[in-house]
N, C-alpha and C positions, 0 to 999 in steps of 0.2 A: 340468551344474551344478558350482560351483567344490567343490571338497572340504571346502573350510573349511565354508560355507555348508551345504551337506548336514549335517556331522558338528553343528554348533549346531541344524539341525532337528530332526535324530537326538535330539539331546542335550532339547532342550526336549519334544517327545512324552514323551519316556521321563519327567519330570520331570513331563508332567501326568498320566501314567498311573496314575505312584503317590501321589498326591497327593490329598489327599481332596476332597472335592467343594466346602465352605469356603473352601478353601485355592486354589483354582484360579479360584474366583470374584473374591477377592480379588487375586490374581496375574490373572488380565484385567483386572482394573478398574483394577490400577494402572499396568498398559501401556495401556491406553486408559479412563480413566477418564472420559468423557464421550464419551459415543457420538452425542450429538444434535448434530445439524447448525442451527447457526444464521444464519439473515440478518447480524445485525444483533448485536453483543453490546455492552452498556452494563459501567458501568463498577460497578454493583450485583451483575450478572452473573460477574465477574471476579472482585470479590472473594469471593463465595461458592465459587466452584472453587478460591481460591487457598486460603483455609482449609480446603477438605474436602479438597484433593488435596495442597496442600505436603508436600514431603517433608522440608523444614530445620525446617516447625513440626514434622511430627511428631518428629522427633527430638528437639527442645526439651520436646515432652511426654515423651516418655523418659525423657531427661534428668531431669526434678524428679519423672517416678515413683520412678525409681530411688533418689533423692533422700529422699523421702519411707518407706522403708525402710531408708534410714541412721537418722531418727528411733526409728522403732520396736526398731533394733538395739541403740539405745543406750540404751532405759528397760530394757534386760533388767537383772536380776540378774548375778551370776556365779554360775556353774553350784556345787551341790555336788561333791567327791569321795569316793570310796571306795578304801579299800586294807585287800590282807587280809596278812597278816606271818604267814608261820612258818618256826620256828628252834628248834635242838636235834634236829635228825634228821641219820639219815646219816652220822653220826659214828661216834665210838669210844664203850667200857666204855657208861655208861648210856645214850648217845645215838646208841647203833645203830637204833633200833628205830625206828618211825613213831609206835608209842603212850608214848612219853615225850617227843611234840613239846610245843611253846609255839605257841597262835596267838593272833592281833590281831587283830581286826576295825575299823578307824578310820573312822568318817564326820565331814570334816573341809568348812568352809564359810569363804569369805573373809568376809568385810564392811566395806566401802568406806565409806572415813570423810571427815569435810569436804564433806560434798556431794558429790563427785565424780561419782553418780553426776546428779544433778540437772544439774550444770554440763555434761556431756556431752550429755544430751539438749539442754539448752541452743541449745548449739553447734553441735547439727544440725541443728535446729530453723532455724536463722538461715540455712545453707545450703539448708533445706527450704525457706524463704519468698523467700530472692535467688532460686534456681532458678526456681519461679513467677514470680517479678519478669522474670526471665531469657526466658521462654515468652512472656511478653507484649510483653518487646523485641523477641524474634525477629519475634511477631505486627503490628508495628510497624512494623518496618525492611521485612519482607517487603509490608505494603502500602505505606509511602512508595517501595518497590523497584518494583511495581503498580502504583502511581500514576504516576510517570517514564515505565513505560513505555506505558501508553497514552495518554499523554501523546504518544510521540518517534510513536507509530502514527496516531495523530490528525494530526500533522503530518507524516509522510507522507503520509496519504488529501490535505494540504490540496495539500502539496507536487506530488503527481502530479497535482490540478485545477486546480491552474497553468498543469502543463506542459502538459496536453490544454487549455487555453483558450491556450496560447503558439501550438502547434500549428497551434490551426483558424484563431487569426488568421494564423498566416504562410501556411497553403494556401490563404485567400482573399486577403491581397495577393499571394501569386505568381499567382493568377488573374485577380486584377485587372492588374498587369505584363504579361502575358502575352497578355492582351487591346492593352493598352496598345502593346506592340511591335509585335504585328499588326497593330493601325490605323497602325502609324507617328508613333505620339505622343511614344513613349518609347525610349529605348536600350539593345540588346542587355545592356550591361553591368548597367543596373537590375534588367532581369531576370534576369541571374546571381546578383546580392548576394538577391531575396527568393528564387532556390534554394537558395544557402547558409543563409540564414537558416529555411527551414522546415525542410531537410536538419540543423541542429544544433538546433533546437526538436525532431523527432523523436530526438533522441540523447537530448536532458532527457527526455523522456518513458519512453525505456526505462531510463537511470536511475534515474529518480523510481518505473517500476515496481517494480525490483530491492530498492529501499531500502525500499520499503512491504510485499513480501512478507518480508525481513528484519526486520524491523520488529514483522512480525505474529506472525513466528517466535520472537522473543525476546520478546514479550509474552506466549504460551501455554506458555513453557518454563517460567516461574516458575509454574502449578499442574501441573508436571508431564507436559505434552502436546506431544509436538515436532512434530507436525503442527496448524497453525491451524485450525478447523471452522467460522469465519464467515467472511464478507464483508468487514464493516467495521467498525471501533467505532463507538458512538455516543457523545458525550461534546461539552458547550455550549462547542467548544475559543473562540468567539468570544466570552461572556461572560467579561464583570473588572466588577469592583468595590473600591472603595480599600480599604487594609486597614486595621484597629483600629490604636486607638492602639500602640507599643512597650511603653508603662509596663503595658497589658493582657496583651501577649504576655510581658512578663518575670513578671506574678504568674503566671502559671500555670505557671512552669517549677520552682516546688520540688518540685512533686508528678507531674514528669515520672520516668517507668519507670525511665529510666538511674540519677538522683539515687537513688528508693527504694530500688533494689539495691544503691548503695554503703552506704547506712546501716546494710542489710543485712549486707555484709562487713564494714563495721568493728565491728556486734554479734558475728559469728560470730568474728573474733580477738580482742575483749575478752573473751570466752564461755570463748577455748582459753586466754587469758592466765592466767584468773581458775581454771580449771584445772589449769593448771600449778602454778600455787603453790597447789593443793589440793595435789598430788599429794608436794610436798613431807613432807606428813602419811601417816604408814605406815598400812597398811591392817589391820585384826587376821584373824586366821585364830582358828576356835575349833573344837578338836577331842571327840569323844567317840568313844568307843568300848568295846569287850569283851575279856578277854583271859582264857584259858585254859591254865594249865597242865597237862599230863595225865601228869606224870611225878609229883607232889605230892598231883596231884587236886583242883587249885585253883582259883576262875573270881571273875573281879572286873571291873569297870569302869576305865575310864580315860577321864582329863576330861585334857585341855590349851587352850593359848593360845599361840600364836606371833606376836612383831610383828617387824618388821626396825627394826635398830637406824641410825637416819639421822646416821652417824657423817662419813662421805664423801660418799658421794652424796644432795645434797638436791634435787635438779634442777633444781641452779641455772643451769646452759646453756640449759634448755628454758625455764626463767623469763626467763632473758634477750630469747632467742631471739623467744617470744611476746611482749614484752611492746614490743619493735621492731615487731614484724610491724603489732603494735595501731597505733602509732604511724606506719607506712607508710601503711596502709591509711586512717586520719583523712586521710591528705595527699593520698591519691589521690583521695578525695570529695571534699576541697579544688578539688583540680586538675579532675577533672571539674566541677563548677560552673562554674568560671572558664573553662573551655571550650565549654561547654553556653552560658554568658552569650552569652560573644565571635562564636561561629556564629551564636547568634540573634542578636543586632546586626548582623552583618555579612547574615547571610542577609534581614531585612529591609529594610536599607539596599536589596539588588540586589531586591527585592521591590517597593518604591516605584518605584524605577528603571524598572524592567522595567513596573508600570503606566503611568508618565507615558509612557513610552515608544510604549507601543501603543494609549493614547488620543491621542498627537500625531498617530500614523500615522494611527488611523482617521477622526480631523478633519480632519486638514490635509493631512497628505501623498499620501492614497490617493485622495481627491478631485482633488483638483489636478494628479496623473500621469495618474488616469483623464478627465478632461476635456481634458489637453494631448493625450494619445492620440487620443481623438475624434475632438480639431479639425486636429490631421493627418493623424491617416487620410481625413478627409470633405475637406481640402486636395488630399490627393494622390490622389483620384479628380477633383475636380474641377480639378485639372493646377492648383492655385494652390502647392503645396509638391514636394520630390524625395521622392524613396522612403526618402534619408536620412534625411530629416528622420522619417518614419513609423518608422527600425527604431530612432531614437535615441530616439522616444517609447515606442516599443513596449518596448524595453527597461529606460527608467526606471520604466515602471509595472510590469513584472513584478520589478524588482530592489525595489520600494517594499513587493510584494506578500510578498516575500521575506521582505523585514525585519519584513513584520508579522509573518508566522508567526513568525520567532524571538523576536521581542518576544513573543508570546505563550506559546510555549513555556518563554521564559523567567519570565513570569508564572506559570502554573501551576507550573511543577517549584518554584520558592521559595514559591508556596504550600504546597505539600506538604511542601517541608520544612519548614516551620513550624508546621504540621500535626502533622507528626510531635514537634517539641520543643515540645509543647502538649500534646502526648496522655496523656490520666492513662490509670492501670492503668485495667483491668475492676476 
């Protein structure tokens, strides 16, 4: 066994040994968090494992935990202090001694003036609520990410029952040829061209395998599983239907994820702006306390109040600073819109497209290549057409077949996206 390989086994036992029992459950489950073996998985299916198992949403939930404890941090108070003072010991003539010291005892408290403390929470607040905005983008991107791809795996399953129906027709014209040469009907070279032709229809075939077990691969990687557990997906990749009006797909985009999280940021820098120039305003500190002299025999109280004097610094840089920032961020909402518009326009535009397209195919073009195949193939058994003419047909109808799947796949994947710039929060 290689060394490397051992010493990670080594190293992983020893990590479930000490490891509580919880903790190990959970550590399997996220190396193999689905253990059941399925035929058939749907696209209902998918997305259930992709939210229980994501590891980019979990970290999104993290994320606005964490988030959610900047809130809380920031309704605290400021802490009280304490300080204890003594002086007149350790010296000379009277103030040798310890019993002719002087002691203070000071309990001293800030208090935040202008709001300050209110405007803080505020503004964490505003980062607490983009973060959630933020979780559900993730939730979002992660299933239009889902959707795409079983989408390209659908299209491979359709891709490789091409290639195995390209196949079985070229193994029965090279049988048919082949018959054909032995009667002396036909010429050795006909039946070279239907062995090259079945000889490169098996090449598509393991191709079209390759690309479909990749395919599968990168569709179970997004909930976390690098090994696929099904068969096949299931998914109606052959159903389209036209899509809403534009003027419908654009009201529903003010209240798409992306938009609410900027209004978000631009609250949480308005939040910090409007802070800033709190903070302009000094804070008061107010003191009390005890004081003791034991050299007189004297004990009294002590009151104060300390403000800083905002003679220099008013924080006028941070004022600045914020109230730019405020001003960036309004432009980046801007900009996001206008972005968010222009994708949806353009992504519908290739959305029509992409319908008309694969309703042409399935009327007219896919008919018409599969009947010209037919009537050549049933030609060139009954020795009225050449073999050519059969692989020229054969070919136009698997290359029509082609184009539908793309047409199709490019129908769904701009549904999805559209999808996606439609999608309100939770």
């Amino acid at each position: 066994m290689n060394l490397t390989i051992r010493a990670n086994l080594i190293a992983f036992c020893i990590l479930l040994a000490i490891m509580p029992m919880q903790a190990q459950d959970n550590l399997l489950n996220s190396i193999n968090p689905t253990s059941e073996k399925l035929q058939d998985l749907d696209l209902d299916t998918a997305v259930y494992r992709t939210l229980t198992y994501s590891l980019s949403l979990r970290m999104a939930n993290n994320d606005a935990q964490s988030r959610h404890y900047l809130v809380e941090q920031a309704r605290l108070y400021p802490n009280p202090s304490f300080s204890y003072e003594v002086e007149n010991f350790a010296g000379n003539n009277n103030w040798k001694s310890w019993s002719n010291r002087e002691e203070r005892y000071i309990w001293s408290q800030l208090f935040e003036t202008a709001g300050k403390r209110t405007l803080r929470t505020q503004a964490a607040s505003s980062q607490y609520y983009a973060a959630l905005v933020g979780y559900d983008i993730t939730k979002l991107l992660l299933l239009n990410r889902l959707h795409r791809a079983f989408i390209q795996v659908m299209a491979a399953q359709e891709s490789l029952n091409v290639a195995l129906d390209q196949a079985d027709i070229a193994r029965e014209m090279l049988s048919i040829a082949t018959k054909k040469v032995q009667a002396g009907k036909l010429s050795l070279i006909q039946q070279n061209k239907a062995e090259v032709a079945h000889s490169t229809a098996l090449i598509e075939v393991g191709r079209a395998t390759v690309e479909l077990k990749n395919a599968k691969r990168r569709l179970s990687l997004i909930w976390a599983e690098p090994c696929p557990d099904f068969a096949k997906a299931d998914f109606p990749f052959f159903d389209t239907a036209r899509p809403v009006t534009f003027e419908q797909c654009l009201a529903e985009l003010c209240n798409q994820a992306e938009v609410v999280q900027s209004l978000y940021y631009y609250l949480n820098a308005k939040h910090n702006w409007r802070l800033e120039k709190a903070n302009r305003i000094p804070d008061v500190t107010l003191q009390v306390g005890y004081k003791a002299n034991y050299e007189e025999n004297n004990q009294g109280l002590i009151a104060g109040i300390s403000v800083p004097i905002p003679i220099f610094n008013r924080n006028q840089g941070n004022i600045g600073k914020a109230y730019f920032e405020m001003l960036k961020t309004g432009d980046q909402g801007r900009q996001l819109w206008l972005l968010l518009e222009s994708k949806l326009a353009i992504t519908y535009e290739e959305l029509i497209r992409a319908f008309e397209d694969a309703e042409l195919i399935k009327n007219s073009s896919l008919p018409s290549a599969l009947s010209a195949f037919k009537l050549a193939q049933m030609g060139f058994i009954e020795g009225k057409f050449e073999y050519l003419d059969v692989l020229d047909a054969q070919r136009t109808l698997f290359e029509v077949k082609e184009r539908y799947i793309r047409a199709l796949v490019n129908y769904h994947t701009k549904r999805a996206d559209i999808d996606y710039l439609n999608s309100q929060m939770d």
